[in-house]
DRENTORKOL-3810 file (N, C-alpha, C; in nm, 4 decimals):
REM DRENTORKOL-3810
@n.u->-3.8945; n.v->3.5605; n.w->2.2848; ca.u->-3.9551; ca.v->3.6738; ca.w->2.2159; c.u->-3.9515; c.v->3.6498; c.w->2.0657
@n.u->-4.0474; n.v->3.7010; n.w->1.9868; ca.u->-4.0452; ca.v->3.6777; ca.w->1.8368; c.u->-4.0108; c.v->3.7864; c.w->1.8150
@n.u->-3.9452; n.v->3.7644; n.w->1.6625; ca.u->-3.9187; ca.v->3.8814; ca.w->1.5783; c.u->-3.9572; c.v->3.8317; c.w->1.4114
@n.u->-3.9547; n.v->3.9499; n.w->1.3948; ca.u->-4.0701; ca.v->3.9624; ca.w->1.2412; c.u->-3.9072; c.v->3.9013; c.w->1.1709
@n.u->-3.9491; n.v->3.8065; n.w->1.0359; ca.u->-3.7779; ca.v->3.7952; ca.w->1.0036; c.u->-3.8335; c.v->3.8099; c.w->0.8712
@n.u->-3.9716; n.v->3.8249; n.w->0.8131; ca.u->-3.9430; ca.v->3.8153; ca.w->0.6985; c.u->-4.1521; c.v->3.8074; c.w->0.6137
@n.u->-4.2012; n.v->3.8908; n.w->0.5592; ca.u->-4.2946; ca.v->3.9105; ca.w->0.4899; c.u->-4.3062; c.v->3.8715; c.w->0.3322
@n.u->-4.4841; n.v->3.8222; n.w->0.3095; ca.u->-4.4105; ca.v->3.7991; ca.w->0.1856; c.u->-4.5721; c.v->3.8461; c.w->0.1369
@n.u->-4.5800; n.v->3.9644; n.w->0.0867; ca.u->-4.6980; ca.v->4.0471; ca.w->-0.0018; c.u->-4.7681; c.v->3.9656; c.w->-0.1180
@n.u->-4.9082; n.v->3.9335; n.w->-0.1145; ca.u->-4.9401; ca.v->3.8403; ca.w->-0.1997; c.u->-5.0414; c.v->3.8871; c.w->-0.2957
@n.u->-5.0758; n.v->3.8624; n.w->-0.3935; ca.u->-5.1530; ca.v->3.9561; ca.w->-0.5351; c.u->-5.2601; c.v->3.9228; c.w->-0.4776
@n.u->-5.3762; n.v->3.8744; n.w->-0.3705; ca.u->-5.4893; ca.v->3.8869; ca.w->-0.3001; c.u->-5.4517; c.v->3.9936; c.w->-0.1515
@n.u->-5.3985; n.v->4.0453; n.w->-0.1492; ca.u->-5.3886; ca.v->4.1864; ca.w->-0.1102; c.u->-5.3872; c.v->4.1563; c.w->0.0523
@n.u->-5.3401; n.v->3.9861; n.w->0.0901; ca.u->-5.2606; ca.v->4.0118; ca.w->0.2550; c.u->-5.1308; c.v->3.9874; c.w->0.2545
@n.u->-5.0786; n.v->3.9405; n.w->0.3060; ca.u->-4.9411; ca.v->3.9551; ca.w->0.3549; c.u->-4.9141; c.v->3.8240; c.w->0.4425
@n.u->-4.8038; n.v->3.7245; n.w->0.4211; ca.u->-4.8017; ca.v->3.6393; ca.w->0.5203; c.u->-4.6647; c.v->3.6771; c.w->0.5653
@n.u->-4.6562; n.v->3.6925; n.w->0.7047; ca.u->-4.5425; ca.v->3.7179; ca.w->0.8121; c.u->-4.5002; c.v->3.5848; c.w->0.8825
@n.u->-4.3287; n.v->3.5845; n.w->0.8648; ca.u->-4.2934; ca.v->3.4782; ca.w->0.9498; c.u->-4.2051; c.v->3.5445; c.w->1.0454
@n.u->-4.2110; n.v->3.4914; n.w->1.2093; ca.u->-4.1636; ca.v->3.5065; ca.w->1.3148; c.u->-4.1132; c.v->3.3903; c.w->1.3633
@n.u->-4.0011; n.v->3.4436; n.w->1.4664; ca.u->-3.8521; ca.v->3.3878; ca.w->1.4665; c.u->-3.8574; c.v->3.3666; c.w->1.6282
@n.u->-3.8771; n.v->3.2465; n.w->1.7043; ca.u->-3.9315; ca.v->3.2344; ca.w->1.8420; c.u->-3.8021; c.v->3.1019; c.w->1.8586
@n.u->-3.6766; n.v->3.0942; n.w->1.8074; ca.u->-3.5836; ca.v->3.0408; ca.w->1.7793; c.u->-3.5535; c.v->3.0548; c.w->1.9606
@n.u->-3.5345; n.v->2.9208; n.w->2.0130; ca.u->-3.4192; ca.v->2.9516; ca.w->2.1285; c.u->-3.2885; c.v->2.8511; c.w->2.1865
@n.u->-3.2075; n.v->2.8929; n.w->2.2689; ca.u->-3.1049; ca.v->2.7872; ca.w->2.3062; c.u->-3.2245; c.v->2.6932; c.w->2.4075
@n.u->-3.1729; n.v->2.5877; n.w->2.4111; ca.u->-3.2431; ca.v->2.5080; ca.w->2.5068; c.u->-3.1463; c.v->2.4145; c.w->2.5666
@n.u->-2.9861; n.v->2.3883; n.w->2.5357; ca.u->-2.9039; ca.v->2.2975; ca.w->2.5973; c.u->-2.7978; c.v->2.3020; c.w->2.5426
@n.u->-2.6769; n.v->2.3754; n.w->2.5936; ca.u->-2.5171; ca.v->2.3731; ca.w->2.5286; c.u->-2.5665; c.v->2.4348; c.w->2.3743
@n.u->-2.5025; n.v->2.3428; n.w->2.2812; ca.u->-2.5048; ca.v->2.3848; ca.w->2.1461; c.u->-2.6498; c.v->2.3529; c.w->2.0637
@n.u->-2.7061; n.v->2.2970; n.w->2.1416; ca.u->-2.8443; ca.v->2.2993; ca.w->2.0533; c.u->-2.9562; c.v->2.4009; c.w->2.0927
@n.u->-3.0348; n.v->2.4164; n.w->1.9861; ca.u->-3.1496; ca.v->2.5159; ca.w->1.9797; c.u->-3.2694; c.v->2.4210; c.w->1.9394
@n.u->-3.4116; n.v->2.4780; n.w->1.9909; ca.u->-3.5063; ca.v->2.4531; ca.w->1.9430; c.u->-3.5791; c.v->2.5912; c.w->1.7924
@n.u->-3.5209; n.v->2.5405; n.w->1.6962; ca.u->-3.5975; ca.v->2.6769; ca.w->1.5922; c.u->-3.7479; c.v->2.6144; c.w->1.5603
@n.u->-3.7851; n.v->2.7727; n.w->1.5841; ca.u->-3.9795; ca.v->2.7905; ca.w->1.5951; c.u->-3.9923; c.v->2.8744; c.w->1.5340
@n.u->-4.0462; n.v->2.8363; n.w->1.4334; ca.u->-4.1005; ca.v->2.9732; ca.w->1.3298; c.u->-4.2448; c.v->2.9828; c.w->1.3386
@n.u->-4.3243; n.v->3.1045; n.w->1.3433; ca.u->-4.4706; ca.v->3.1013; ca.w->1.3492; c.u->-4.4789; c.v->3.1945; c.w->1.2129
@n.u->-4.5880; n.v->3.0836; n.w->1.1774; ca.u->-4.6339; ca.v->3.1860; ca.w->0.9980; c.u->-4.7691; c.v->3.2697; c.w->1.0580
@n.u->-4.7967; n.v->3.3579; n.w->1.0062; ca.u->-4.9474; ca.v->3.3851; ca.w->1.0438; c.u->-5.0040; c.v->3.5146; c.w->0.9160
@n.u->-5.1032; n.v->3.5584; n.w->0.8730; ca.u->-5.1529; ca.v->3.5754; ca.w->0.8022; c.u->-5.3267; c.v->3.6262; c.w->0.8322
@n.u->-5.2929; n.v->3.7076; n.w->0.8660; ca.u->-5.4517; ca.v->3.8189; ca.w->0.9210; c.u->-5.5064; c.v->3.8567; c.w->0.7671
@n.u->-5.6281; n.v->3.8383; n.w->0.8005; ca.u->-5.7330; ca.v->3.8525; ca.w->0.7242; c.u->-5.8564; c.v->3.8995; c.w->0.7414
@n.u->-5.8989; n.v->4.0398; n.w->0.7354; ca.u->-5.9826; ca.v->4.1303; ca.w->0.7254; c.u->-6.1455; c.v->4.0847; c.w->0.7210
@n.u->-6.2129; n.v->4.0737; n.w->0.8105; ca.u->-6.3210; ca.v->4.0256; ca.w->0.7888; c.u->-6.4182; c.v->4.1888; c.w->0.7047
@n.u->-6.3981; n.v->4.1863; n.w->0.5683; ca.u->-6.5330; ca.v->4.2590; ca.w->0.5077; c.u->-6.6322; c.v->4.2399; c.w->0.4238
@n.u->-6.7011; n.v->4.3487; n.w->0.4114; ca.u->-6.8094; ca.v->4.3032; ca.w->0.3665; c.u->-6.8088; c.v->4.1799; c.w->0.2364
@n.u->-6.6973; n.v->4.2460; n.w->0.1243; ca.u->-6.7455; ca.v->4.1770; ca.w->-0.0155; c.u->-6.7672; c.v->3.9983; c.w->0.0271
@n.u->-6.7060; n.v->3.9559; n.w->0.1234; ca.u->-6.6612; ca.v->3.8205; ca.w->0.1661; c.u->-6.8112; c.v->3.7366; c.w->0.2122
@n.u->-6.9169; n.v->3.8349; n.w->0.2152; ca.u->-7.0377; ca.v->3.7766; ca.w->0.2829; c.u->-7.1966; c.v->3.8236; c.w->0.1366
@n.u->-7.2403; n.v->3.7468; n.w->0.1719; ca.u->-7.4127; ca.v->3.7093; ca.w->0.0935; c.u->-7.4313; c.v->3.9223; c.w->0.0385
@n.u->-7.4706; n.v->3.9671; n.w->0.2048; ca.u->-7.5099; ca.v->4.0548; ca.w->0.2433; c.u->-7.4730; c.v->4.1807; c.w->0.3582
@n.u->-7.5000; n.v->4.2448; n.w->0.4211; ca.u->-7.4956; ca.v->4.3200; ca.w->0.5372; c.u->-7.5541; c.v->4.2305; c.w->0.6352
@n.u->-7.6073; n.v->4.2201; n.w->0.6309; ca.u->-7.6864; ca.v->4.1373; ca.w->0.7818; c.u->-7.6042; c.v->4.0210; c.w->0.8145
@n.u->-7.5393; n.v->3.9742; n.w->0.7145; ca.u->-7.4434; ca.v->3.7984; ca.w->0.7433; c.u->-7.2838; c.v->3.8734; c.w->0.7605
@n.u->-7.2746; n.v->3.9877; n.w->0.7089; ca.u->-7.1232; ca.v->4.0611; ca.w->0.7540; c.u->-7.1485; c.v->4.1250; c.w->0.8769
@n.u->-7.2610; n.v->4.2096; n.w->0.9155; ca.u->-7.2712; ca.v->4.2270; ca.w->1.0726; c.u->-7.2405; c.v->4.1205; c.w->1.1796
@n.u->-7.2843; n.v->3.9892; n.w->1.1048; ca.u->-7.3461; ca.v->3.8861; ca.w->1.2187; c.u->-7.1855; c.v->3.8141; c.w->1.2349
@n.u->-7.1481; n.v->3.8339; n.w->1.1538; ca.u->-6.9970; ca.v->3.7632; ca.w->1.1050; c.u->-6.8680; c.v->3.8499; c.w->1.2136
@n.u->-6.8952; n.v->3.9866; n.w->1.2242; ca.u->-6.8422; ca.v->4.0780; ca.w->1.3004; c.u->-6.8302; c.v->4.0466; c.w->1.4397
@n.u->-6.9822; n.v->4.0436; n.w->1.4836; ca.u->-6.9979; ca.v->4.0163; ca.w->1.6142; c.u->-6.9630; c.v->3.9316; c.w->1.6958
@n.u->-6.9467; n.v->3.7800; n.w->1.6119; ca.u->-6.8714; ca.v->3.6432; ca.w->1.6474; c.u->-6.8239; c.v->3.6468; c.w->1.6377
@n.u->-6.6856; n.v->3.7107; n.w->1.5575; ca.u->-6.5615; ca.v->3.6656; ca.w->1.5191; c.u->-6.4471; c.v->3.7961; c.w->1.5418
@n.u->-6.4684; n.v->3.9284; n.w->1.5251; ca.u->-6.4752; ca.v->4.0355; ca.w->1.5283; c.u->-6.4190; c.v->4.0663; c.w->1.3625
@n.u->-6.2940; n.v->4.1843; n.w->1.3612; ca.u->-6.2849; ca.v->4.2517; ca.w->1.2015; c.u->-6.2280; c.v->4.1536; c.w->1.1719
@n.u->-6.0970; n.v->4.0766; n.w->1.2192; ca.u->-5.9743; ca.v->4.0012; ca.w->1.1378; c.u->-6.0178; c.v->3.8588; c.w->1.1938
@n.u->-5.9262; n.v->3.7537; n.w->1.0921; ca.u->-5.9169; ca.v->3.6198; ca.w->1.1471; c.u->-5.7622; c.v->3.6238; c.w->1.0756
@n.u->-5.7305; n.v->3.5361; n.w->1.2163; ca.u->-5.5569; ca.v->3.5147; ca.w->1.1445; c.u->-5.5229; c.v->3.3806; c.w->1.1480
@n.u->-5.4132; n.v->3.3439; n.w->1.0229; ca.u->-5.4148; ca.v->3.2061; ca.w->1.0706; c.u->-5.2892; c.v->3.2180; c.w->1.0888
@n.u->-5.2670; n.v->3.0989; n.w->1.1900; ca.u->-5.1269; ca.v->3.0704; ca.w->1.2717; c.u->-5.0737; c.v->2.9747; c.w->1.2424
@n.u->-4.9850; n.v->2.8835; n.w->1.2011; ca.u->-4.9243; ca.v->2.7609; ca.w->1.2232; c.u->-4.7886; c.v->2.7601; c.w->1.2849
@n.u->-4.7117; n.v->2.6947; n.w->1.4088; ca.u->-4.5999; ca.v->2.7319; ca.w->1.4410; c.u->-4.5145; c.v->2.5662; c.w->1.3679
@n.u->-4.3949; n.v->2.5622; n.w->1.3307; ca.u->-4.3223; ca.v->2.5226; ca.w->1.3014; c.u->-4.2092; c.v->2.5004; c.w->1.3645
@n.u->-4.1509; n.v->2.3770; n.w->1.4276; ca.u->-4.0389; ca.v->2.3630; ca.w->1.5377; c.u->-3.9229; c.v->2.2296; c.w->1.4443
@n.u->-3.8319; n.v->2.3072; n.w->1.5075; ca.u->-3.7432; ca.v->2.1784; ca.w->1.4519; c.u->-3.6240; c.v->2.1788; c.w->1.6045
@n.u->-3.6107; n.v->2.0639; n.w->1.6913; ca.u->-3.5354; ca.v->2.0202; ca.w->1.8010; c.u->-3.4067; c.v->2.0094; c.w->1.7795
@n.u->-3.2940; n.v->1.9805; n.w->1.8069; ca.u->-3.1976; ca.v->1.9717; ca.w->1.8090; c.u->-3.1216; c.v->2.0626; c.w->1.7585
@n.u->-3.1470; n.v->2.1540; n.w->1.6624; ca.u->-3.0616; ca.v->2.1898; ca.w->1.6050; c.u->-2.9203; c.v->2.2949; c.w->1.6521
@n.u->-2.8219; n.v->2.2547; n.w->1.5656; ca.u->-2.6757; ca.v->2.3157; ca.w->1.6399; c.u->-2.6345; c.v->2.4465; c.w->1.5638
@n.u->-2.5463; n.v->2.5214; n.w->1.6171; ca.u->-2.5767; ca.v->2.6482; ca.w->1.6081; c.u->-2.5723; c.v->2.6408; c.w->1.4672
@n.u->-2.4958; n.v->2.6165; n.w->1.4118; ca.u->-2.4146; ca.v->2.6623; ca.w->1.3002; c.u->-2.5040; c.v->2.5982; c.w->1.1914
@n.u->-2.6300; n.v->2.5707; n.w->1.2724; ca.u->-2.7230; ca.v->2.5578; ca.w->1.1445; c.u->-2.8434; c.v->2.5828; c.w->1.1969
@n.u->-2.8724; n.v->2.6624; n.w->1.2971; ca.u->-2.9923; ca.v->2.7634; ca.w->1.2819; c.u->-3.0513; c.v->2.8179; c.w->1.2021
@n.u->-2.9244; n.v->2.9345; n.w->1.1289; ca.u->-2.9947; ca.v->3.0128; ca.w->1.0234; c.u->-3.0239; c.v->2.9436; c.w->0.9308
@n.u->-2.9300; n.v->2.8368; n.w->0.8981; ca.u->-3.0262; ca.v->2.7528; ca.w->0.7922; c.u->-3.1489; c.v->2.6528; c.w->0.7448
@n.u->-3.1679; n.v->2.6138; n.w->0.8968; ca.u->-3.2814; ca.v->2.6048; ca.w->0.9120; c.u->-3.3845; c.v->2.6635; c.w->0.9357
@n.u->-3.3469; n.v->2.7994; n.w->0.9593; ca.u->-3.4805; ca.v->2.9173; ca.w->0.9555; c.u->-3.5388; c.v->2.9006; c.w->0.7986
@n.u->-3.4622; n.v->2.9329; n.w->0.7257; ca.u->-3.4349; ca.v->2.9499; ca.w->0.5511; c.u->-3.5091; c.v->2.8643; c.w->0.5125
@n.u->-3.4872; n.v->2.7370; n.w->0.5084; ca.u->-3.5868; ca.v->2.6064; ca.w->0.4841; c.u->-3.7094; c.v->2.5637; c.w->0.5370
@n.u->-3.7757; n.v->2.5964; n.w->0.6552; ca.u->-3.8856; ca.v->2.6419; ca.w->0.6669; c.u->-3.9016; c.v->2.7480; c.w->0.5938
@n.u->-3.8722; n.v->2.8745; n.w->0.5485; ca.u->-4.0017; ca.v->2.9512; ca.w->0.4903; c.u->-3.9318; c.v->2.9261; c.w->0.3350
@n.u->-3.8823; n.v->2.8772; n.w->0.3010; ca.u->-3.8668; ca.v->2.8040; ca.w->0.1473; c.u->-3.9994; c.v->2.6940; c.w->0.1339
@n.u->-3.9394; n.v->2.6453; n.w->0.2251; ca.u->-4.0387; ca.v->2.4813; ca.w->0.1947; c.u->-4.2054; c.v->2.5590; c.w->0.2303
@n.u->-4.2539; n.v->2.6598; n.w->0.3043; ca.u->-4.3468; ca.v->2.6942; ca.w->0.2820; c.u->-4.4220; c.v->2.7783; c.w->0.1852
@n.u->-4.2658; n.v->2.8246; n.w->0.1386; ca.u->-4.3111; ca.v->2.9127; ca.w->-0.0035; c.u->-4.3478; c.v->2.8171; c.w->-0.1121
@n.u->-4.2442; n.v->2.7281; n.w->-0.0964; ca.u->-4.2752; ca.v->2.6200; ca.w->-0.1930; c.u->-4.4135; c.v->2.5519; c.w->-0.1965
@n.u->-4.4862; n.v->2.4805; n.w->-0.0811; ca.u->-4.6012; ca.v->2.4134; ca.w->-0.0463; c.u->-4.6661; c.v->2.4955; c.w->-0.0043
@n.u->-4.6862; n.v->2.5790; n.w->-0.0197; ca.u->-4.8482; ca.v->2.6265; ca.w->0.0959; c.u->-4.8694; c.v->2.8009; c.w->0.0364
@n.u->-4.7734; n.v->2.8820; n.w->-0.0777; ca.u->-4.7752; ca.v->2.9373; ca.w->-0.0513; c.u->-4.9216; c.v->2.9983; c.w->-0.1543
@n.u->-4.9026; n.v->2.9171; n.w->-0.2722; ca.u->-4.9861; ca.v->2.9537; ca.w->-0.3671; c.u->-5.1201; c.v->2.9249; c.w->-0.3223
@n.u->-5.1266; n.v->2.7910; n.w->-0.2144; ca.u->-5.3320; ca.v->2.8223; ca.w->-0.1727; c.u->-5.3613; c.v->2.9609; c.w->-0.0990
@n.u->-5.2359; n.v->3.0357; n.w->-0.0532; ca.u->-5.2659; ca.v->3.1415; ca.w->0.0493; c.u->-5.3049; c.v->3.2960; c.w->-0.0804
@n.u->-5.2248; n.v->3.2426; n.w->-0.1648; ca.u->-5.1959; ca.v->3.3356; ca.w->-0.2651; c.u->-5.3747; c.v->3.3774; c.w->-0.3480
@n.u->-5.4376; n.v->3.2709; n.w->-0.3359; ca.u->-5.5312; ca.v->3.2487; ca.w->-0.4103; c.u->-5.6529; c.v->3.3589; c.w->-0.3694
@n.u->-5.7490; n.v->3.3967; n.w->-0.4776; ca.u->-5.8555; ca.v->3.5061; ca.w->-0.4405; c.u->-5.9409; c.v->3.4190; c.w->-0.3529
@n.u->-5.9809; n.v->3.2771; n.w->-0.3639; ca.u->-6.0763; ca.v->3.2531; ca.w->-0.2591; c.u->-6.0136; c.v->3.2220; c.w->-0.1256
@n.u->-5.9129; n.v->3.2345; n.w->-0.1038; ca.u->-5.8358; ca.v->3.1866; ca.w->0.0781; c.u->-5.9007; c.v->3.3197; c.w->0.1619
@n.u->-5.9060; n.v->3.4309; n.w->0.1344; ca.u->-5.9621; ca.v->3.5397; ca.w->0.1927; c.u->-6.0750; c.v->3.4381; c.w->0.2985
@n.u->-6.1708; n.v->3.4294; n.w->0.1876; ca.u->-6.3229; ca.v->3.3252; ca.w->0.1827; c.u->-6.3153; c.v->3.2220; c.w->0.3191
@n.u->-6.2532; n.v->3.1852; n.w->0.2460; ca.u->-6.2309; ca.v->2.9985; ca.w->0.2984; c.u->-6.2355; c.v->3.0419; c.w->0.4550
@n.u->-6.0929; n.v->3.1090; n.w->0.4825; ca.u->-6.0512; ca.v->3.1148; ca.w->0.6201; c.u->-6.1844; c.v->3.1931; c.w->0.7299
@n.u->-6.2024; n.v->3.2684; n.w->0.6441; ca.u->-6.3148; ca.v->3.3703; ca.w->0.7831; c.u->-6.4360; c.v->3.2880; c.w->0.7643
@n.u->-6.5152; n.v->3.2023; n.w->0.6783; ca.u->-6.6197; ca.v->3.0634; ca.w->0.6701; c.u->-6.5731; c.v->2.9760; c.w->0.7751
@n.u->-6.4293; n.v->2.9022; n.w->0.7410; ca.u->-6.4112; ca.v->2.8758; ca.w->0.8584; c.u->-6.4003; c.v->2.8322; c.w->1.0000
@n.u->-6.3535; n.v->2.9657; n.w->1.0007; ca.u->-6.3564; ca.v->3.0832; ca.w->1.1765; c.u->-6.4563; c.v->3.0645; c.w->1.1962
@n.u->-6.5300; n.v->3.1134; n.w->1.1097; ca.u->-6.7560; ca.v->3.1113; ca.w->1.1508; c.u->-6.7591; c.v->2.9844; c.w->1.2198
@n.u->-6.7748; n.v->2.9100; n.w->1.1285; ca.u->-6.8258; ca.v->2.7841; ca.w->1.1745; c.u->-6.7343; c.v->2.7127; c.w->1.3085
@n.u->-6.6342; n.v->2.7198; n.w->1.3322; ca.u->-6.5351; ca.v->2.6946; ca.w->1.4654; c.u->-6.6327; c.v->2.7679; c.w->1.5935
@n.u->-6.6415; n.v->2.8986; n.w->1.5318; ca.u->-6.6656; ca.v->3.0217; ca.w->1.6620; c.u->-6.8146; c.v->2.9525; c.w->1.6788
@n.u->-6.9225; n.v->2.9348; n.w->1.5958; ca.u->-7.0454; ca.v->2.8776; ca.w->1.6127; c.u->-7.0453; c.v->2.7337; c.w->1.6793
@n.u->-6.9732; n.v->2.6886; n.w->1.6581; ca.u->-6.9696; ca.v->2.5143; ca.w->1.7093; c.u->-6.8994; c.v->2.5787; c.w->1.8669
@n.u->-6.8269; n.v->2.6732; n.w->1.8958; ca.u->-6.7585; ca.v->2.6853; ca.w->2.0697; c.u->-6.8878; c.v->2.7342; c.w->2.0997
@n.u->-6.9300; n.v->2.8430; n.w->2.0230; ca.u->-7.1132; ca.v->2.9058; ca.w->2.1077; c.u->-7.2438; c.v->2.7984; c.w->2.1446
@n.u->-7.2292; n.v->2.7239; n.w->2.0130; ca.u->-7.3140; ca.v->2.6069; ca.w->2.0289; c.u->-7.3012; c.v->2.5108; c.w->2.1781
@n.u->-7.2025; n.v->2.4823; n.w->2.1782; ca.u->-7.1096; ca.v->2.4103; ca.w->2.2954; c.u->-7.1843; c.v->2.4347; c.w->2.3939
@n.u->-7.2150; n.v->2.5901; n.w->2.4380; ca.u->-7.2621; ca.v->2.6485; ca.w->2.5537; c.u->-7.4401; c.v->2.6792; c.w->2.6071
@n.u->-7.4964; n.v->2.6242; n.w->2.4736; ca.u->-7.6403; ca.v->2.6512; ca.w->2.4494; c.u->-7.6713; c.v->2.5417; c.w->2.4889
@n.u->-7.7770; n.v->2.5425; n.w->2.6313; ca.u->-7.8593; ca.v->2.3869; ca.w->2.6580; c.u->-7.8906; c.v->2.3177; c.w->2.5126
@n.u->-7.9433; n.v->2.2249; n.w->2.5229; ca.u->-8.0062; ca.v->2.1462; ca.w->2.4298; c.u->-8.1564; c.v->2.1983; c.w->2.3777
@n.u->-8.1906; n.v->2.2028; n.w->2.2549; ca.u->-8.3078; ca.v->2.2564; ca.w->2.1863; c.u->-8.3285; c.v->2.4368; c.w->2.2152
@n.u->-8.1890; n.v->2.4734; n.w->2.2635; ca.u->-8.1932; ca.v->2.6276; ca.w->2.2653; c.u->-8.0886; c.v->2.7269; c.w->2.1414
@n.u->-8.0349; n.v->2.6075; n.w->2.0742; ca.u->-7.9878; ca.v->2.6759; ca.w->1.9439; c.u->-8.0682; c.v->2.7076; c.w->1.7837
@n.u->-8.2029; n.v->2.6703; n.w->1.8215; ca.u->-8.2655; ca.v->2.6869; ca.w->1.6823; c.u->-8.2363; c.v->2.8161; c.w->1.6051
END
């Protein structure tokens, strides 16, 4: 089971949450799993127009979130918690300021688009995606 261990409010107005999916897996060792994730509001200002934020809705729906999980094996008890700590350091440290940024909103739900269009595409005979 996860638990929320720790949020971090960013001046582009989401929030990245880390969860704690930490477990025993053998005597004194644990597998720690941290999942970052970071939902992001699909609205309008993010698109051309109305017609490309409708169309954006319908494929993708309101939010896109991004996930990355993070595992570290072996570890013994008595350094769990400190290896929780160092994952979301070392991600504050590396990763936190592209999340921080006014265009990541952008980036991520563009994207989603284009992922969600290439799985739809996938499914369209040939010469039926014009």
């Amino acid at each position: 089971m996860q638990k929320l261990i720790r949020e971090i409010p960013l001046s582009n107005g989401l929030t990245v949450r880390f969860f704690d999916a930490t477990r025993r897996y053998f005597g004194d060792y644990h597998q720690v799993r941290i999942q970052i994730c970071c939902e992001v509001p699909v609205t309008p200002d993010l698109f051309p127009d109305e017609e490309s934020h409708q169309a954006a809705l319908k494929l993708i729906g309101a939010s896109v979130t991004y996930k990355k999980d993070i595992e570290h094996q072996g570890v013994a008890t008595l350094c769990v918690d400190q290896t929780v700590a160092r994952v979301i350091d070392d991600f504050a440290a590396h990763s936190l300021g592209y999340f921080n940024t006014p265009a990541f909103p952008r980036k991520l739900v563009l994207s989603e688009l284009t992922r969600a269009r290439g799985r739809r595409s996938a499914f369209v005979p040939r010469g039926m995606n014009g």
